[in-house]
N, C-alpha and C positions, 0 to 999 in steps of 0.2 A: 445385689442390693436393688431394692426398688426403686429408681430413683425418683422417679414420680409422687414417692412421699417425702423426699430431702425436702429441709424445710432452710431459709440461710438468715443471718443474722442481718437485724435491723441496719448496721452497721455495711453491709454493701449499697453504699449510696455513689452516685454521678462524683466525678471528679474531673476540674478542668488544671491543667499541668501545661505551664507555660517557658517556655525555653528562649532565656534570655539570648542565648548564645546566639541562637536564631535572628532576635532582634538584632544586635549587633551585626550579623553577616548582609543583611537586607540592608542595614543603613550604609555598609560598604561598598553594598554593590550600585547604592544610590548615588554614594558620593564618587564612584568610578566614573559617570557621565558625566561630570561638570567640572570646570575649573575648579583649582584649590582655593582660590578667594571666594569662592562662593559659599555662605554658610548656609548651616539647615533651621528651619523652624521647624519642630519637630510636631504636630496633630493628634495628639493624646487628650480629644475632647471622649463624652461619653464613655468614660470607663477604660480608656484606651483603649479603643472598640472591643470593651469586652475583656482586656488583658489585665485591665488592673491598672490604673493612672498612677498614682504613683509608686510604686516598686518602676513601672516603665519607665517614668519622668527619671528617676533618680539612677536609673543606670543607663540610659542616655545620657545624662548630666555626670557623671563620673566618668565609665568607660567610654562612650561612643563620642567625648566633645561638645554636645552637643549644646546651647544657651539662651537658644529662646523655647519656650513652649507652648501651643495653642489650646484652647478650651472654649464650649459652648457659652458655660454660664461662670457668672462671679464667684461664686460659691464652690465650685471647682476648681477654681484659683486659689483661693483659700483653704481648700481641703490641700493641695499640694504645698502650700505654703506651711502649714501645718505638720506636713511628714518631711517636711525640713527642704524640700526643693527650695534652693537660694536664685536660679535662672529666672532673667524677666520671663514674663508668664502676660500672652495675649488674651482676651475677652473677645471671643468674635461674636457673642451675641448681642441682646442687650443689658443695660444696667440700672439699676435706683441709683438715686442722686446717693441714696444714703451707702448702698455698693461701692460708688466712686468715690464719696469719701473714705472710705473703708482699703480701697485700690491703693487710693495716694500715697498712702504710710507702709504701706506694701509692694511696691516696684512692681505693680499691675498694670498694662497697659488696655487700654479700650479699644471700642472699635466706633466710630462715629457711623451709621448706619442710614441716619436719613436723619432729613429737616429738624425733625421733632427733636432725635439726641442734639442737635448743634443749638436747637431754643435754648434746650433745659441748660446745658452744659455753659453758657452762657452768661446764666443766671448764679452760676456754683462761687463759692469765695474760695476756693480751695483749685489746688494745680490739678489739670487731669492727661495726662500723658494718652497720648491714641495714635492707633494707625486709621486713616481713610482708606475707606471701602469703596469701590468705583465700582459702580452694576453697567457694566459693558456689556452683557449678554444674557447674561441669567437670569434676570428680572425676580431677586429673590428676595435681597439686602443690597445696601449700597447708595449713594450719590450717584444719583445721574451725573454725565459729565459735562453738563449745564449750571448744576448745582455747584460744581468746586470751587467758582471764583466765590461762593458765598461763605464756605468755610474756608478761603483767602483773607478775607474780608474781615470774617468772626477772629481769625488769630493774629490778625493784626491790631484789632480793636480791643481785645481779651489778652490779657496778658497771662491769664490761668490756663489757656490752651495751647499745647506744644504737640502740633502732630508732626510724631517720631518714627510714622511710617505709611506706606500707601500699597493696596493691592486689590488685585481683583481677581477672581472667579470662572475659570473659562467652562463650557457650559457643554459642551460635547468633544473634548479631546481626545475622547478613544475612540471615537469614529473614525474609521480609514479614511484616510485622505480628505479629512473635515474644512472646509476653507475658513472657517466660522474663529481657530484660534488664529488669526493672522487679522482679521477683520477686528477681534475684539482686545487684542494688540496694540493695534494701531489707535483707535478710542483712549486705550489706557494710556498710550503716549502722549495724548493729547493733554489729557487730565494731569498727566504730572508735569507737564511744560507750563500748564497753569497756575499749577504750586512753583515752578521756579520763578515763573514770573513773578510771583507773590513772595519771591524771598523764602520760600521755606522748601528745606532738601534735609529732604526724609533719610535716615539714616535704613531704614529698613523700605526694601523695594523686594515684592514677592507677589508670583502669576502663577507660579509653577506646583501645580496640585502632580499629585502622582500620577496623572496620564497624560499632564502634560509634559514633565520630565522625561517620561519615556517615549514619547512621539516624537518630541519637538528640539532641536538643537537647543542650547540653555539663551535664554532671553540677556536683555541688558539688566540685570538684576544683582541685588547683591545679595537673595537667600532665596531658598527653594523652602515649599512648605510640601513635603509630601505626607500622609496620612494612610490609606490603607495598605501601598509597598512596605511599609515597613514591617507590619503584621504579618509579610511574606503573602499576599493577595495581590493578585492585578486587577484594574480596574475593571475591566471585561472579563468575566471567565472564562467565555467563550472564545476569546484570544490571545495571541502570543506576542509579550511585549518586550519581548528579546533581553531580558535579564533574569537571572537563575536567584529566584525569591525561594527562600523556606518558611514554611507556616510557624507560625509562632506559639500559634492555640492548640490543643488537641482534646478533646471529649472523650471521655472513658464511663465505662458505667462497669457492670458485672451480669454473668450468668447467674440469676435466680432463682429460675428453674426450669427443670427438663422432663418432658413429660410425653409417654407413646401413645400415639394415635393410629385408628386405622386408615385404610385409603377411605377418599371420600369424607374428611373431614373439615368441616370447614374451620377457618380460624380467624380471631379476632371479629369485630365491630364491622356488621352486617354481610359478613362471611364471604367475602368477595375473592377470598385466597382457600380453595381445597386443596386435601394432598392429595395426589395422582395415588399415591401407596403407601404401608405401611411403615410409617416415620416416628422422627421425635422430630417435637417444637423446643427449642428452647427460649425462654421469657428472658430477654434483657431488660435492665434496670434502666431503661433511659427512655424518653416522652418526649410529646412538644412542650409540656412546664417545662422541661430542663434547656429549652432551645433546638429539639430537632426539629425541623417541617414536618408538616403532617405530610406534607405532597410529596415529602420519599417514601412514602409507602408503597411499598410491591415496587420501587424502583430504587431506591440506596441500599448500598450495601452496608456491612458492619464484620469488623475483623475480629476474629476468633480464634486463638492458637496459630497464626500470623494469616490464616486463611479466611477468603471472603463469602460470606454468606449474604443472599439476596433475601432482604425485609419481608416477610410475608404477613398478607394483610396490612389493615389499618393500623395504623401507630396509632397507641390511645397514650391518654396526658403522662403517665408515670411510669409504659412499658412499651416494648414492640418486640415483636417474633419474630423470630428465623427458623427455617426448616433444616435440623441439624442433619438429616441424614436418615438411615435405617441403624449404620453403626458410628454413633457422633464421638467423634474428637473433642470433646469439649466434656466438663463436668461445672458443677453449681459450684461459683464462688469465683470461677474464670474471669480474665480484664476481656472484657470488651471495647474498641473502639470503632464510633463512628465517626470521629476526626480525628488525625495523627497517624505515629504510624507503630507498627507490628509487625516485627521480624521484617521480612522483605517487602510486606506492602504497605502503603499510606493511601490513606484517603485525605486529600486536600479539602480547604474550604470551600475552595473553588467546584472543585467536582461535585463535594455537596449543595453548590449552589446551580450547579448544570443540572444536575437532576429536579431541583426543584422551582426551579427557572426564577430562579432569584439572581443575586449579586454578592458578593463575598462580605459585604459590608454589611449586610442584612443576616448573615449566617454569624456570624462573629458577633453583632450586636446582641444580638435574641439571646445568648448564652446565659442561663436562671443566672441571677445577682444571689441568690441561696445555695449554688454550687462552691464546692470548697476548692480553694483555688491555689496553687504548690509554684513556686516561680523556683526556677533552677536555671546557675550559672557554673558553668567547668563543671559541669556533673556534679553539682552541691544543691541541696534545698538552702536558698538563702531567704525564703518568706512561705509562708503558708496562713490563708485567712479562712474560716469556716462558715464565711459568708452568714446572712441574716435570713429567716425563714419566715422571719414577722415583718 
């Protein structure tokens, strides 16, 4: 058969396959480092990097214990409130007064972020529950720690404001031997010595993002917020943070098509990859639209009948090539992964992000919001969404 005329059905499109189970073992191995009084605030902003917020939110909140949850924006709060997540649920960005009214009747907590939220917030007839943000080092968000006797001040004089928790941000904790979380520590101590002074002792007290967990013995705190460990990513890819994380996400696409070339043929967008000899290319169904880098081109790999084939040429939006061989193991309609894993090998996020000198947060984010997304728990599909293409 020729295969070079196989033609495959519209229907071999990208698919992202997320393995709850995975989630679960990451948040075990989180909660191996820290005392058992210590709880989690679980970081399931933007899409749960990628994973899908709520199916994540809700089987942390069932299986894995789990009771508070963070998110960027209000409206993210509410979409989770919505798919029945009952756990307080944090706002670490910012909010419209009319958001905060909307929070209040919803067990929504805020984040007080600077001056400006603590005017408006002031001005409100209505309760707003919030955790204080101290910018100790990040200079991103946050209360100077100059500023906090002023939101002392506002919650003593405002009786609609009850802040129910404090944290801060550390700013390089996966740096080897960084002196900067121990400096910016100590700041945060200071800040919250100023809320006791003030009479108010936050039920929630949290420093600890995922690299600072795994660097740093656990703080005087009473909950950890980690965020991309759970995804089964380390904050550096390029390092080892001494816990055995599994990926949670994997990218799959399909063999397309397969097609013989001579030697001397160049391939894909401005022909930068020739074959040495007489081959097949075969076309994968996956792009940078669906989330791959472009800049793994000619350098990431992608697995194929469980074996690894190196990218050739330019990844263009909706495909990328591999040089199958002279006699290829692979036929049109094959899974392809460029994340996860295949028979005995896997390709990590992380690896994906070594090659493309990125960060696993950025690999994970990028993932198309138009890929169709399959979550499985105990080897069961327990959700599958077909995501939006408009």
């Amino acid at each position: 058969m020729n295969r070079e005329e196989l033609s495959v059905p519209h229907t071999y499109a990208p698919s992202v396959v997320v393995s709850l189970d995975n989630l679960l073992h990451n948040l075990q191995q989180l909660r191996s480092r820290i005392p058992a009084t210590i709880k989690v605030i679980a970081v399931v902003k933007d899409c749960a990097y990628g994973c899908g917020a709520s199916m994540i939110s809700r089987t942390l909140e069932k299986e894995g214990g789990v009771d508070i949850f963070a998110v960027a924006s209000p409206d993210e709060a509410f979409a989770l409130r919505s798919a029945g997540v009952r756990s307080e649920i944090l706002v670490l960005g910012k909010a419209t007064d009319a958001q905060l009214r909307r929070g209040a009747a919803n067990r929504v907590l805020f984040t007080c972020n600077d001056n400006d939220d603590l005017t408006r917030w002031m001005q409100c007839d209505f309760p707003i529950d919030f955790h204080c943000n101290v910018d100790t080092g990040m200079r991103r968000l946050g209360l100077k720690v100059d500023e906090v006797p002023r939101l002392v001040e506002a919650s003593q004089k405002c009786g609609n404001l009850h802040c129910r928790g404090v944290f801060t941000h550390m700013a390089s904790a996966d740096v080897p031997g960084t002196p900067t979380v121990k400096g910016q520590y100590s700041l945060f101590q200071s800040a919250l010595a100023m809320l006791h002074d003030g009479r108010i002792r936050p039920d929630h007290i949290h420093v600890a993002n995922s690299a600072t967990l795994l660097r740093f013995p656990p703080f005087s705190c009473t909950h950890i917020r980690p965020g991309i460990a759970l995804y089964g990513c380390n904050p550096d890819p390029a390092q080892s943070f001494g816990v055995e994380l599994k990926p949670v996400m994997s990218l799959r696409g399909a063999v397309v098509s397969l097609r013989e070339v001579p030697a001397s043929t160049p391939v894909s967008y401005g022909g930068n990859h020739v074959t040495s000899h007489q081959t097949w290319i075969a076309t994968v169904g996956l792009g940078y639209a669906h989330g791959v880098p472009r800049s793994l081109s000619k350098r990431g790999d992608v697995l194929i009948g469980g074996r690894r084939y190196r990218i050739a040429g330019n990844i263009t939006m909706d495909y990328l090539m591999v040089d199958a061989g002279a006699h290829p193991a692979m036929n049109i309609g094959d899974e392809a992964v460029i994340i996860g894993q295949q028979g005995s090998e896997t390709i990590t996020p992380d690896e994906v992000a070594l090659h493309a000198d990125t960060i696993g947060y950025e690999v994970l984010c990028n993932i198309g919001t138009a890929i169709e997304r399959t979550w499985l728990l105990r080897g069961n599909i327990i959700g599958k969404e077909s995501g939006s293409i408009f």
